[in-house]
GUFIDO-37905 format. One record per residue (C-alpha): residue in one letter; x, y, z. Coordinates in steps of 0.001 Angstrom, whole numbers, plus 500000, padded with zeros to 6 digits. Example, Ala and Ser with C-alpha at 12.3 -4.5 7.8 and 13.67 -1.06 7.14 Angstrom:
A512300495500507800/S513670498940507140/
// end
This chain:
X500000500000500000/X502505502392500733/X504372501565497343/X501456502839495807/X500832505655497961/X504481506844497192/X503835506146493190/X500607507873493324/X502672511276495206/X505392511407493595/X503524510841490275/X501478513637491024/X504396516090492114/X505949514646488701/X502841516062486538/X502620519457488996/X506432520269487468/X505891519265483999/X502629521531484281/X504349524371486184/X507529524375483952/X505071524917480705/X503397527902482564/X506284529384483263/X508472529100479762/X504493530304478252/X503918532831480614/X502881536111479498/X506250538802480758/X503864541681481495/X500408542371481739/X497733541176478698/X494743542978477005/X491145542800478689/X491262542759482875/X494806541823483239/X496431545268483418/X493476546166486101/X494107543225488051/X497650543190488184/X497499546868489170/X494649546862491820/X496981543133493404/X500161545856493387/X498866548676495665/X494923546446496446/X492910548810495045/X489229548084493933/X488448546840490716/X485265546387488610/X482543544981490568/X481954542103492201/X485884542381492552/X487847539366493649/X490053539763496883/X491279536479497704/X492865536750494244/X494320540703495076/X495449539566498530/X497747536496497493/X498336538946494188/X499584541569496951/X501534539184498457/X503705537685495627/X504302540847494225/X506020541303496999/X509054539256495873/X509479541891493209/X511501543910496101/X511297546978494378/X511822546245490644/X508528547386489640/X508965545409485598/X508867542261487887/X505142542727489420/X503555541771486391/X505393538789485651/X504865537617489223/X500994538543489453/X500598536048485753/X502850533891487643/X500561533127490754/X497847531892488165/X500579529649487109/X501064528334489823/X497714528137490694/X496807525915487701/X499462523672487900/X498061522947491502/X494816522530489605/X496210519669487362/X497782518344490499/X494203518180492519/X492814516865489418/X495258513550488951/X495006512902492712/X491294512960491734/X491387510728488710/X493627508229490736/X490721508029493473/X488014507483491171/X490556505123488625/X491512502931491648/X488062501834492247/X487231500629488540/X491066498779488565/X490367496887491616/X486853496269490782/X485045497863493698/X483091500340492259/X480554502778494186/X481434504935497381/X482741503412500346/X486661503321502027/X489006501776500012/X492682503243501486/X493162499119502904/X493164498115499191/X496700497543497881/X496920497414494306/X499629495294492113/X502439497184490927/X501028496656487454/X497717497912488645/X499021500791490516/X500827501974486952/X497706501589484997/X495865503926487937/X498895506349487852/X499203506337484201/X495292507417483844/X495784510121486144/X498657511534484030/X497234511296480706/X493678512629482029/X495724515858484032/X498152516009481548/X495138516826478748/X493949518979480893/X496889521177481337/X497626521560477801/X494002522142476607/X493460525582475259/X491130527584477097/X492791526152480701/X496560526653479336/X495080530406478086/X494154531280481767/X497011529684483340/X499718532675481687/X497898535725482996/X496649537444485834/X493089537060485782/X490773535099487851/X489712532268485892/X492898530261486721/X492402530477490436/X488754529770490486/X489880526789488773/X491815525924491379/X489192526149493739/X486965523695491803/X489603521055491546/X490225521246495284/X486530521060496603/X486037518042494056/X489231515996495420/X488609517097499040/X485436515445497976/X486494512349497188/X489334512604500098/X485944512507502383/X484392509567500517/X487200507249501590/X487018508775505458/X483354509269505406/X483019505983507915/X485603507740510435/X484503509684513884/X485791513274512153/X485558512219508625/X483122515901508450/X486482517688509223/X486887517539505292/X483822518976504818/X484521521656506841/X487716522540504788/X485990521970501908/X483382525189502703/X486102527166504511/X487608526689500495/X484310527904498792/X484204531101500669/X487913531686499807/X486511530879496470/X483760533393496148/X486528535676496697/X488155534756493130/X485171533758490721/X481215532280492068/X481940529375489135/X483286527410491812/X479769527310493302/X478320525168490432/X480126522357491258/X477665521865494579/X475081519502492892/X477786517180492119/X479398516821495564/X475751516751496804/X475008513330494820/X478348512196496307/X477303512837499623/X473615511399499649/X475413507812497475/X477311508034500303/X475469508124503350/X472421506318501545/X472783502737501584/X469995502163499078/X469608505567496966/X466650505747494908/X464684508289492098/X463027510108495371/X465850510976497238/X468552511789494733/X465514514569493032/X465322515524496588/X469090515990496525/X469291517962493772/X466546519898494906/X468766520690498440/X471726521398495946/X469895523769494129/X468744525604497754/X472381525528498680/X473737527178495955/X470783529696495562/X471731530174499710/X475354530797499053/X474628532853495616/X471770535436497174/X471385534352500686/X474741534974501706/X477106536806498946/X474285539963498437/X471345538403501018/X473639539310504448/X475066542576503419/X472098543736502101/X469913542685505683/X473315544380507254/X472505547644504874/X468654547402505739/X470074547583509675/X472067550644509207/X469177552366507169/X466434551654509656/X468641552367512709/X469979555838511644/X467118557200510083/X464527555955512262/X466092555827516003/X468838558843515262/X471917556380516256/X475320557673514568/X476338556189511322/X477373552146511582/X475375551394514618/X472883549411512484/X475812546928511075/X477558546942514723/X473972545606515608/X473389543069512924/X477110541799513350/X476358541141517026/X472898539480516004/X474813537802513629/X476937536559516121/X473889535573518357/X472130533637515775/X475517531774515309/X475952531097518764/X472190529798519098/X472746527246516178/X475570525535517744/X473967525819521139/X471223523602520006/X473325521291518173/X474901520081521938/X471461520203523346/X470166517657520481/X473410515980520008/X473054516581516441/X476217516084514285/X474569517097511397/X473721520439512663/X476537521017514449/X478467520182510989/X476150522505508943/X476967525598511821/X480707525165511180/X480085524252507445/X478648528190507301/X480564529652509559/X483876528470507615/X482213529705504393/X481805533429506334/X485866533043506827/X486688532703503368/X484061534994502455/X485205537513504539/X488011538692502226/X485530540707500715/X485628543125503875/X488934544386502188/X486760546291499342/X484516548693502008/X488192549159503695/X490334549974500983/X487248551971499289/X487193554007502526/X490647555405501477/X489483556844498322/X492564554819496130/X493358556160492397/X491210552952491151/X488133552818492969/X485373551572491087/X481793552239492267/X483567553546494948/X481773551052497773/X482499552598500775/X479821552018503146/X477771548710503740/X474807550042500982/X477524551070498234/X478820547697498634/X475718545728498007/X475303547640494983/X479061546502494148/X478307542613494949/X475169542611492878/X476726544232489888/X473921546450489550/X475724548845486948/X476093546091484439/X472093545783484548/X470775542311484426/X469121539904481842/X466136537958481991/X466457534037483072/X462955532381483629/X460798534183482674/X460649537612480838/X459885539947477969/X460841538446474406/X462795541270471566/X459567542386470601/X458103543707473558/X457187547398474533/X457259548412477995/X453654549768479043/X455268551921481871/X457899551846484406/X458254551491488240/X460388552410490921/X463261549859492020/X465354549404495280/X466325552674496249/X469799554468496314/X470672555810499861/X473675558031500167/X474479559830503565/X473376563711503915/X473735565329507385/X472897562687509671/X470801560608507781/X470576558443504594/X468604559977501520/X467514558210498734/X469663559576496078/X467750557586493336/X465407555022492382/X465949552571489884/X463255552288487269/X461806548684486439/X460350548774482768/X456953546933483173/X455629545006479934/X452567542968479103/X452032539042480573/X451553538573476507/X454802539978475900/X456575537749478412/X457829533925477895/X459251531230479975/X462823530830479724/X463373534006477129/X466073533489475033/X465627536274472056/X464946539337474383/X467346541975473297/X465804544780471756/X469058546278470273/X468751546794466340/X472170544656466238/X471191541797468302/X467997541395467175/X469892541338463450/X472274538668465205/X468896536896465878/X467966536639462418/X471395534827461364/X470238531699463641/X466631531366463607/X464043533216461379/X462136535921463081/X460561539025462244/X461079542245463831/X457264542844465367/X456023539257465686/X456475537468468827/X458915534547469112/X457972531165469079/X458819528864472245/X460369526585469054/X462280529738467731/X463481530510471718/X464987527380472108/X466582526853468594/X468555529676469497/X469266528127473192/X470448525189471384/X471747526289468327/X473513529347469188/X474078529329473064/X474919526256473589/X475855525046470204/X478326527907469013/X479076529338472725/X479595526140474425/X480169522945471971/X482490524691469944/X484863525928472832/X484295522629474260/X485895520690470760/X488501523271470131/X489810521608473607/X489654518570472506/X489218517915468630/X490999520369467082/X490794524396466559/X490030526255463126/X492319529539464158/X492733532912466570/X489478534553464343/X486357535168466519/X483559532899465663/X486351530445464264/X484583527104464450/X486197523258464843/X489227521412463196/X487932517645462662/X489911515149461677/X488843514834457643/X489794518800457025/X492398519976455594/X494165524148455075/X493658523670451391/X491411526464450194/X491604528760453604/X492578531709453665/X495934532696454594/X494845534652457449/X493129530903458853/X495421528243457069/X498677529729458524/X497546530566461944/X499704529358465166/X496423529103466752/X495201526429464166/X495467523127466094/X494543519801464411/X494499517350467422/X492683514609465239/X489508514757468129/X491966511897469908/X491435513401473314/X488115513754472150/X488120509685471345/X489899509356474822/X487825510883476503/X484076508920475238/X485676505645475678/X486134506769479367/X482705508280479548/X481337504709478501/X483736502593480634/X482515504300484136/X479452504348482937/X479096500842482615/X481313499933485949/X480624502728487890/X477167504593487322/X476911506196490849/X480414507805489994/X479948508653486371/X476661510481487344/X478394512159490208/X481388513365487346/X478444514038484583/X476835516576486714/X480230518373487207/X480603518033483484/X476656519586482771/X476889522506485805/X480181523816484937/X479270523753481484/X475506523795480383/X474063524816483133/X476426528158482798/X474792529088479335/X471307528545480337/X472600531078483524/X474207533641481271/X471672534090478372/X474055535340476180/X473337537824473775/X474810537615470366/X477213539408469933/X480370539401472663/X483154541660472393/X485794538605472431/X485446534680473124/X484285533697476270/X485984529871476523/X487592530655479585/X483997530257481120/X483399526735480668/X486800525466482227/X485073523424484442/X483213521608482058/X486924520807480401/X488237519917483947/X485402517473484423/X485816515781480685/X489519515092481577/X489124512767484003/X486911510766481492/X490008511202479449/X491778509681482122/X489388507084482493/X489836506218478531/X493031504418479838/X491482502256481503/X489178501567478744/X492540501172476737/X493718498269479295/X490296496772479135/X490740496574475124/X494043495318475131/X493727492646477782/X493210489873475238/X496467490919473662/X498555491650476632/X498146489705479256/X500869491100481745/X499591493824483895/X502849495584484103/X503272495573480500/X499626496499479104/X499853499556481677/X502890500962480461/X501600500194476954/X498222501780477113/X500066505101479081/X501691505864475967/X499294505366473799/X497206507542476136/X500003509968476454/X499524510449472716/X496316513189473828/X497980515584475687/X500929515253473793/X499488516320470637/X497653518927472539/X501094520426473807/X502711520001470346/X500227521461468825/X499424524198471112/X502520525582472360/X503250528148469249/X499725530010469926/X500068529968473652/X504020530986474223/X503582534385475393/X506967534828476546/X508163537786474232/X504925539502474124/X505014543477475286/X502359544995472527/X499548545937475378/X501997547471477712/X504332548888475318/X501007550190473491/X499995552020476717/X503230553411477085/X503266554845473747/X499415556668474431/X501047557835477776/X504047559366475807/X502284560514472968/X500356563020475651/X502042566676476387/X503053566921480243/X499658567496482643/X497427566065480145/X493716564919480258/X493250561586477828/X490057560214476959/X489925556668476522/X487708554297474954/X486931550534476409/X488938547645478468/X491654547024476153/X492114550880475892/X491913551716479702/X493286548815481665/X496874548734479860/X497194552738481095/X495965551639484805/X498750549082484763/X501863551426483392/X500349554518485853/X499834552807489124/X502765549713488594/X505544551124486559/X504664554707487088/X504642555784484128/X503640559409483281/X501326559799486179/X501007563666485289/X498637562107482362/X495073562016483611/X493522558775482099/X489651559534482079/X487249556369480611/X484484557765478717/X482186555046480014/X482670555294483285/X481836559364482681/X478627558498482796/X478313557754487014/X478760560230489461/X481440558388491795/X483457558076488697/X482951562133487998/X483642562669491706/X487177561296491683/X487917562839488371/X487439565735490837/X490322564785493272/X494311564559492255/X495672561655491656/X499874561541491719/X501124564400489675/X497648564756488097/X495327567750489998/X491698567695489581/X490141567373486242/X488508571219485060/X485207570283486080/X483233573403486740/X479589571835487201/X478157571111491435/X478467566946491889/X474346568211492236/X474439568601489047/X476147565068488001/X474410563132490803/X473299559954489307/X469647560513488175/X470308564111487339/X471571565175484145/X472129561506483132/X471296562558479571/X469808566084478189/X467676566091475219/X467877568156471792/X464626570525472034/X464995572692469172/X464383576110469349/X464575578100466362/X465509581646467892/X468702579985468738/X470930579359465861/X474467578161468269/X474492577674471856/X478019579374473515/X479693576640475228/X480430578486478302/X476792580133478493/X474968576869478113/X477826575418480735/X476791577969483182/X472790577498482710/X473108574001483063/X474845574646486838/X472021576998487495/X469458574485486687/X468017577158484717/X464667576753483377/X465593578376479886/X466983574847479563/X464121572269481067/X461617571101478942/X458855568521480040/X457432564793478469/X453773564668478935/X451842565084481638/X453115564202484440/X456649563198482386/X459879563902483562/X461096567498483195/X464777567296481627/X467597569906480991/X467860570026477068/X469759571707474503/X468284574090472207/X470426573834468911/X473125571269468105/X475596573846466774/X478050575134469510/X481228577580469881/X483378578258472468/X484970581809472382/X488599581998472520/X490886584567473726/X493891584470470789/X496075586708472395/X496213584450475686/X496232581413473893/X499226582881471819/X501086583825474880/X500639580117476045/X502741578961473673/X500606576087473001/X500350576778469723/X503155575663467080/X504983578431465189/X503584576733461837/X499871576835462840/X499514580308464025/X497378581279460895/X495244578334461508/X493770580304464754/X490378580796465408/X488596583311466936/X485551580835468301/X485640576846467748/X482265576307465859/X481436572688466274/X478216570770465500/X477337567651468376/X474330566243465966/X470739566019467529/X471354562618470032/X470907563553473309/X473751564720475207/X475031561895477518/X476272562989481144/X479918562034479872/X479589564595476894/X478528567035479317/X481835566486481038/X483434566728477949/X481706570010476773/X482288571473480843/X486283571125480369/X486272572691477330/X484569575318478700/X486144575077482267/X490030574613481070/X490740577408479072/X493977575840477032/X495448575126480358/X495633571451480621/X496144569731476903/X493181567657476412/X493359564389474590/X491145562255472816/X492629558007472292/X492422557909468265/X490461554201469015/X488118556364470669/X484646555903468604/X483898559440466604/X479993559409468216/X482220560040471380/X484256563313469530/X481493565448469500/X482274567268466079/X485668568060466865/X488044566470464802/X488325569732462738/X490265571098465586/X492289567627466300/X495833567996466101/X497651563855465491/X499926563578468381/X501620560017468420/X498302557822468858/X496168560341470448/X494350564107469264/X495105567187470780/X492097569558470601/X493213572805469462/X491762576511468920/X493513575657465385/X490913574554462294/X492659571991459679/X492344573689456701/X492920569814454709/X489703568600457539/X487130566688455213/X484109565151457111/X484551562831454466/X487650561365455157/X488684558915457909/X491775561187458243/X491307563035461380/X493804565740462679/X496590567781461794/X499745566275461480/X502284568026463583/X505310566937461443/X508231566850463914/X506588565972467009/X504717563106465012/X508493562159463607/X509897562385467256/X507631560011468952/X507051557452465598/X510452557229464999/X512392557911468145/X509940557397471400/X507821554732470844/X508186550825471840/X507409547836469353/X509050545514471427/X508789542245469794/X506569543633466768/X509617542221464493/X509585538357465486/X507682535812463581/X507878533309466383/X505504535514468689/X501887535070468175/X499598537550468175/X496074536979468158/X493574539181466815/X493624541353469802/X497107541644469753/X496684542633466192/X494182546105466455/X497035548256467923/X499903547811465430/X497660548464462521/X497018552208464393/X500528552257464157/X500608551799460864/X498012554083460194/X499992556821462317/X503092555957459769/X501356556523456699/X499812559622457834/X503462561346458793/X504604559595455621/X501880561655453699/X502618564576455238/X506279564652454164/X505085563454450905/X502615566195450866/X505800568969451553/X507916567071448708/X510351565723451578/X510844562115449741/X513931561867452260/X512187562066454559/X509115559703453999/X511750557151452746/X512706556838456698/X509279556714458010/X508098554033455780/X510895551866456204/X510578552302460082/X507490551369459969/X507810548548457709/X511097547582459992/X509342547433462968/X506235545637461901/X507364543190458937/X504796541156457522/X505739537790458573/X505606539448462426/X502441541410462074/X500546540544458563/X499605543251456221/X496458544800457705/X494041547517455362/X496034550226456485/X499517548610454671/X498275549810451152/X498107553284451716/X502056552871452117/X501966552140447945/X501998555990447564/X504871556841449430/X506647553733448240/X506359554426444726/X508043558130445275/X511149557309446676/X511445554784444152/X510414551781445901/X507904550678443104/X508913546560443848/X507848546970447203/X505036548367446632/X503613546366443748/X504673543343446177/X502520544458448762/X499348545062446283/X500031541607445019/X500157540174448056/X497423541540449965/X494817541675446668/X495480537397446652/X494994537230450622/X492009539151450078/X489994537692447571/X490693534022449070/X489416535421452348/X486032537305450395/X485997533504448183/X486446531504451401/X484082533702453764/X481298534124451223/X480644530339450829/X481238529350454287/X479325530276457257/X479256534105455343/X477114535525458228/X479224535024461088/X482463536764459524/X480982539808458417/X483698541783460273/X486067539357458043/X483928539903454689/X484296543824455332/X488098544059456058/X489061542278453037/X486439544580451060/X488136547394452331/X491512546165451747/X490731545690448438/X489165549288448126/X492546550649449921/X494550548501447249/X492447550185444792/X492735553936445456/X496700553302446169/X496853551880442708/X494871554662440669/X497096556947443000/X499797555342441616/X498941555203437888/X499023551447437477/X495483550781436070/X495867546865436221/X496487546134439591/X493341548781440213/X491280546808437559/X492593543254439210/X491091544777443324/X487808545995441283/X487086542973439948/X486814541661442970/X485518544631444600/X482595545492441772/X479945543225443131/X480180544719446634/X480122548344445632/X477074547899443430/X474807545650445795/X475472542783444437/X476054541089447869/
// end
């Protein structure tokens, strides 16, 4: 026994290293698009990130930055290595889990009961081993759980937390017959609280452990009692998920309100109170479990008092909130801010049940839960909520199409055939539950695990077996990220799936319902909409995790197979482990290229080059996620430019945003913000409406500024009787006086733009209301006066510019507004601002980073991809401009720079590359640039062939970049004079241009 206790450790500290070792040669050196730069940043100094937060993931991200001792390039690396660290512990827990549930099926004693006396063979205890390395091993290497183990986000650790509840599981299976065995099931909740601190997926794997538990202490399980399990599971879960995560700080917040406002006590008596009721009620439950001798109660009382331990992590949001830190979103400082934080109330919510369908109009509206905020000595309620309220008729069970958005309900219409103004079908609802949600945003993840992956394009579907690159596009065929794994871990994986099926049904059940809540269950939860900004793979982990140790399994299956041909034990389990080995082997052959992150910088260096392209004191305006959360990182890790004022459009819109936009932060003082926080309190001011009035031809900026903070009533106009009455704006066309002379004496103003000087920026904002972001926008313009430069990302959308890109001056990868008109601006052209010749050349050519832009070996995924092509944009317009000023020497430079820095085999050819043909062609570099038509024209019209006849709907996006690379071949060809390369993109292009599509 102990022979195969040592085999099974050191086995399982042998597939830990192996695991760890490929984390750490893939890991990702800095921080990664999406939450990463966020998370890494808010683990650095533990600030508060976007709600529900995670701080049992920013504490131990505190602590190993830690080791960094100083070197502030090293936090990163450290924060992506703790999810390293925690997956390979994840693979661990999951072969110590495989072994448990493989030993049973090798020494034929299938079901739930203490087997630890059982001493297998040593041939026997190889065949268990060998399972539990081929099923973790898969695991490891499969793509979505190798993704999440290089980068610091949460998915990795909540991983973590599912493996360990499902082996401490087991562990408690074998001990279940033992005076303390419960002592595992008390470490098992103290682990879910801990867990609800890093993800709630962890939850979902309840209903599972809850069959184990009842086939465990039930001697003769039946139909009744295992619905009546699932039933408790369900209770526990909804218990843990609203009963304690929101349900106890919002009783605790119901305290405090009723307490001040109704007995005059000081602020926190009411959650002093409920704590110590809290604490009563506790006390009471275990009290009665000694008075009835009840183990089960007494087990349940430390079962949810553990789970209050773990979950009390979350106490460090209110605290650190309290110190008003540089990221502080929502900004939950008291007990009712923080409920609002837990419940994720500012992301709104979607229906799950039972709801309104796409077609539905909302009769009226009602008031929600209130919004208390403390005035004087009291709480007032700052807002209420409003609940549309629709029809009964207009409602369905289970509503799947309910997004009344023009482009999802034209998402819609690509899987199931509706029309706008009829009501959905039930058939039509659940098509698209089982065509699109779980078909395309659940099957599909789940096979590019394990059969095979078509390539790093969103929406890219399965690799089977049969197919082949001939015929892709280039773009597809040559992708690192295309991974043909011949569906054998797929194969594996059934054939285990059948085999404890057959020999083991209370297990396989127990491991199905991991498999269906981690996975299924999760898209029924999430009612996804159809469109998502990215893939959302790293979801369904769990339901990956759970189909390995059928993989596992498979080897057993193997043995069973080969039993007639082998008859030694000791040779048909070493035989049967490498055929097994075979799965994860491919998968980490095949996957390593698209997941070695190990020279990527392009998000970091990309923030650094916003930062830098900003004058000193600066105010930037930045777009979404990948935009923001890079800048957060380089500000509040590295340090970079702090002086720079990073302000997210989005978050604009919320009045705790506004207010610490209103505070300095480092070298940054308070944003220009003129307006009362009256006048941005949420609820006020949230959007104004255009209410033409004819007697008004153009609002002044500063005028309509100032009536706004007076509330005026020139401003308000009223919806019906009884309606809301609104601030509005009379006329869309604006100007903001300026004062030349001061301006001039600024200095502000480049020596070769002083002509370009206007007396008053006219500027039309269209007739969309104005949202209470634009009104910030319009109050610093008005507020600033040319003090602070004021920036504008160039990703930001132009909706978001509010007609001023004819005073945008190009700096680097970000606009300068200016009191300077472009006399070249055409509304027409995608061209915006005035290229500032030297300072463009300076930071292009002499200040940016492209740190590992140049090297073919690094992948970069189609994230990765959006910020060189700006670059490349920003090259061709400085190239242009030198053209334009007949410096050919010039322009020579910057287009080999840029095509230096970013070579095609690196970073392909994107739509922006033929606008390079131009300045190629005049400094005599006509080769090149009919190369690069050549090139891109055949990559193009493969991709329009290809994407036209196959699954045309879902690559639009893909359809319409190769279009317009073919229209940007086009016009750089007529520019050029060479009318058969033009006629050649036509051709191709014709069809499109007249309809014909």
């Amino acid at each position: 026994m102990r022979s195969y206790s040592r085999l099974n450790n050191g086995v399982g500290w042998g597939v830990f290293g192996v695991s760890l070792l490929v984390y750490l040669l893939t890991l990702e050196p800095t921080a990664s698009f999406w939450d990463c730069g966020e998370f890494i940043a808010c683990s650095y100094k533990l600030l508060v990130p976007h709600p529900p937060g995670a701080p049992t993931f920013l504490l131990l991200g505190r602590l190993v930055s830690l080791l960094s001792f100083g070197d502030v390039t090293k936090v990163a690396v450290l924060v992506n290595g703790l999810s390293a660290v925690s997956s390979a512990f994840t693979v661990l827990f999951l072969f110590w889990s495989i072994t448990l549930l493989a030993k049973k099926l090798v020494l034929r004693r299938p079901g739930l009961h203490d087997d630890r006396g059982l001493a297998p063979t040593l041939g026997q205890s190889l065949l268990i081993v060998g399972a539990g390395a081929v099923g973790a091993l898969s695991f490891a290497f499969s793509d979505s759980f190798w993704f999440n183990a290089e980068e610091a986000e949460v998915y990795a650790m909540s991983a973590l937390g599912t493996a360990a509840v499902v082996w401490l599981m087991l562990k408690w299976e074998n001990r279940a017959d033992e005076a303390d065995s419960d002592k595992w099931l008390v470490l098992l909740a103290y682990v879910i609280g801990l867990s609800i601190g890093v993800h709630l997926l962890n939850l979902l794997a309840i209903p599972a452990l809850g069959f184990l538990y009842y086939f465990r202490r039930q001697t003769n399980p039946n139909w009744g009692g295992g619905i009546a399990t699932l039933v408790v599971s369900f209770v526990l879960v909804g218990a843990i998920l609203v009963g304690i995560i929101p349900g106890l700080p919002t009783l605790a917040g119901n305290f405090e309100v009723f307490f001040i406002n109704n007995l005059g006590l000081p602020f926190n008596s009411g959650i002093v109170l409920f704590m110590l009721l809290l604490v009563g009620l506790i006390w009471l439950g275990f009290r009665q479990s000694f008075v009835r001798r009840s183990q089960l109660l007494n087990t349940f009382m430390l079962c949810f008092v553990f789970i209050l331990i773990g979950y009390s992590s979350y106490l460090i949001v209110p605290i650190r909130s309290s110190y008003h830190p540089t990221i502080n979103e929502n900004d939950p400082e008291d007990v009712l801010s923080f409920v609002s934080y837990l419940k994720r109330e500012q992301y709104g919510d979607r229906p799950l049940l039972y709801g309104p369908q796409f077609n539905a109009q909302a009769v009226s509206q009602q008031d929600g839960a209130p919004r208390y905020v403390r005035q004087g000595d009291k709480y007032v309620v700052a807002e209420r909520r409003q609940e549309l309220v629709y029809r009964d008729e207009d409602k369905m069970l289970l509503p799947r199409l309910y997004s009344n958005d023009p482009r999802h309900i034209q998402e819609y219409q690509k899987w199931v055939d509706i029309r706008e103004g009829v009501k959905p079908t039930m058939g039509q609802n659940l098509s698209f539950l089982f065509r699109y949600q779980m078909g395309h945003m659940f099957w599909r993840y789940f096979l590019w695990n394990y059969a095979g992956r078509e390539s790093d394009v969103q929406q890219a579907g399965t690799v089977w077996p049969t197919e082949t690159s001939q015929g892709l596009p280039e773009r597809v065929a040559e992708s690192k990220a295309r991974n043909q794994f011949f569906a054998i871990p797929l194969i594996l994986g059934l054939l285990g799936l059948f085999y404890q099926a057959r020999r083991d049904g209370k297990n396989a059940l127990i491991v199905g319902l991991l498999f269906v809540f981690t996975g299924l269950a999760i898209v029924v939860y999430l009612n996804q909409p159809p469109i998502e900004p990215r893939e959302r793979d790293y979801t369904f982990t769990g339901a990956t995790y759970a189909f390995a140790i059928w993989i596992g399994l498979g080897v057993l299956a193997l043995a069973d197979l080969l039993g007639k041909v082998v008859k030694a034990d000791t040779a048909r389990a070493g035989a049967v482990t490498l055929l097994g080995l075979l799965a994860p082997g491919l998968l980490l052959a095949q996957g390593w290229d698209d997941h070695d992150r190990s020279g990527r910088y392009n998000s970091v260096d990309s923030a650094k080059n916003l930062l830098n392209s900003c004058a000193p004191n600066a105010i930037l305006f930045t777009n979404g996620d990948n935009d923001t959360f890079p800048l957060w990182y380089a500000q509040e890790v590295e340090g970079v430019r702090t002086d720079v004022r990073v302000a997210v459009l989005s978050y604009l819109n919320t009045d705790w945003y506004i207010a610490q936009m209103k505070r300095r932060s480092y070298q940054s003082q308070p944003l220009p913000i003129s307006l009362d926080s009256s006048r941005y309190a949420q609820g006020t001011n949230d959007y104004l409406p255009y209410a033409e009035n004819p007697s008004v031809g153009e609002v002044n900026l500063k005028d309509f500024i100032s009536l706004v903070g007076q509330n005026s009533d020139l401003l308000k106009v009223s919806y019906g009787e009884g309606g809301p009455t609104l601030l509005s704006f009379p006329s869309p066309s604006f100007y903001l006086p300026i004062d030349t002379t001061a301006v001039l004496q600024s200095g502000i103003i480049p020596k070769d733009r002083r002509n370009q000087l206007v007396g008053k920026m006219e500027f039309s904002i269209g007739k969309r209301a104005i949202e209470k972001k634009s009104l910030v926008i319009l109050d610093m313009l008005a507020t600033n006066n040319w003090k602070r430069p004021i920036y504008f990302s160039s990703t930001v959308v132009p909706s978001d510019m509010l007609g001023l890109q004819p005073y945008f001056q190009l700096e680097g990868m970000a606009y300068r507004i200016l009191p300077l008109r472009d006399p070249n601006y055409s509304p027409k052209s995608n061209d915006d601002g005035y290229v500032e010749k030297a300072l463009m050349y300076d930071k292009l050519m002499n200040q940016f980073l492209y740190r590992g832009l140049d090297n073919a070996s690094i992948f970069y995924d189609e994230n990765n991809l959006r910020f060189p092509a700006n670059y490349r944009d920003k090259f061709v317009r400085l190239a242009n401009a030198y053209l334009a000023d007949g410096d050919t020497a010039t322009a020579k430079k910057v287009v080999d720079k840029c095509l230096t820095v970013m070579p095609d085999k690196a970073i392909p050819y994107d739509y922006y590359t033929p606008q390079l043909v131009p300045a190629l062609v005049a400094v005599g570099e006509r080769p090149k640039a009919n190369q690069i038509m050549d090139l891109m024209t055949s990559r193009a019209e493969r991709s329009v062939a290809y994407y036209t006849t196959h699954s045309s709907a879902l690559f639009d996006q893909e359809v319409s970049q190769a279009l317009i690379t073919l229209q940007s071949i086009y016009f750089a060809a007529q520019q050029v004079g060479d009318q058969q390369r033009a006629s050649k993109a036509m051709q191709t292009l014709g069809p499109y241009l007249q309809g014909g599509r």
